[in-house]
C-alpha positions as MATLAB code, in Angstrom:
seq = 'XXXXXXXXXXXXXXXXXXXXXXXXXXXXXXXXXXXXXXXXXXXXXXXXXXXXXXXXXXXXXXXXXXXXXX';
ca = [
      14.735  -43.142   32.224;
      11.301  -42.813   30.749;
      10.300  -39.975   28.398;
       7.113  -38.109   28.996;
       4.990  -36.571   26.074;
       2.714  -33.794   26.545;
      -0.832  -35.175   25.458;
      -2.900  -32.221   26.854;
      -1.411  -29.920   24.057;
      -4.102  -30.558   21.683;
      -6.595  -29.555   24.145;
      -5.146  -26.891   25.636;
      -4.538  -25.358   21.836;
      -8.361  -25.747   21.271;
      -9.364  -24.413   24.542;
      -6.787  -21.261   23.494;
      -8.951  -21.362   20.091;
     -12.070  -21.297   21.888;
     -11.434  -18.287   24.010;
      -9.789  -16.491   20.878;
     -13.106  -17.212   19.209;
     -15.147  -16.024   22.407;
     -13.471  -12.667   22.452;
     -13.902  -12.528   18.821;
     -17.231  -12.553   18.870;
     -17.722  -10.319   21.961;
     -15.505   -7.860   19.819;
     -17.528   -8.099   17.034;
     -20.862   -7.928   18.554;
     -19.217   -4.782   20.426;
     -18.415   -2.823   17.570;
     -21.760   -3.699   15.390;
     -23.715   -2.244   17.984;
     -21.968    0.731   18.163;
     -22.194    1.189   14.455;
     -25.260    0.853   14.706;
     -25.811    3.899   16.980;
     -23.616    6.433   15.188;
     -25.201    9.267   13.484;
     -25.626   10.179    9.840;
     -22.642   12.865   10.079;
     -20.199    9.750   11.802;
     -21.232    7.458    8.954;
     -20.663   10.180    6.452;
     -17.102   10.496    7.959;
     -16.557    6.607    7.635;
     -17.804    7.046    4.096;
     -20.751    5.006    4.559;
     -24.611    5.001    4.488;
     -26.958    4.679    6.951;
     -28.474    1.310    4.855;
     -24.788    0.136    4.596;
     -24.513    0.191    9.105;
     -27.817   -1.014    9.538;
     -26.964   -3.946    7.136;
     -23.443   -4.184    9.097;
     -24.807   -4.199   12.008;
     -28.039   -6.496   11.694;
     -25.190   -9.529   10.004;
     -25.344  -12.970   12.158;
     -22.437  -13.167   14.612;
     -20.747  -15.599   13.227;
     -20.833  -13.465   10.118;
     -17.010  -12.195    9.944;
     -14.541  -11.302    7.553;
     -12.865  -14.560    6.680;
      -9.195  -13.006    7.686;
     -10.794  -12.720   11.250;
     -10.975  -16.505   11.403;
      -7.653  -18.131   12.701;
];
């Protein structure tokens, strides 16, 4: 009897990172540009300023909290 290993784990964990990255980024580019649109009376309620959003918003993409990153 032969044993038989797995060697496409690797790559199938990396193509799983990929697309975990991918949405990430969709996510993130999602939600910056709705900051970005929210009026002053929103950003008031999220206890922030309309500099602080635009700044938010305007960050790279690849720009992310570091927790984000898995």
């Amino acid at each position: 009897m032969t044993a038989v290993t797995c060697t496409n784990a690797p790559a199938a964990k990396r193509s799983f990172s990929l697309l975990a990255w991918v949405a990430t980024v969709i996510q993130t580019r999602r939600e910056r540009v709705a900051l970005s649109q929210l009026d002053a009376h929103l950003l008031t309620d999220l206890g922030l300023t309309a500099d602080e959003a635009q700044r938010e918003a305007s960050r790279p993409i690849w720009d992310v909290p570091s927790h984000w990153q898995q």
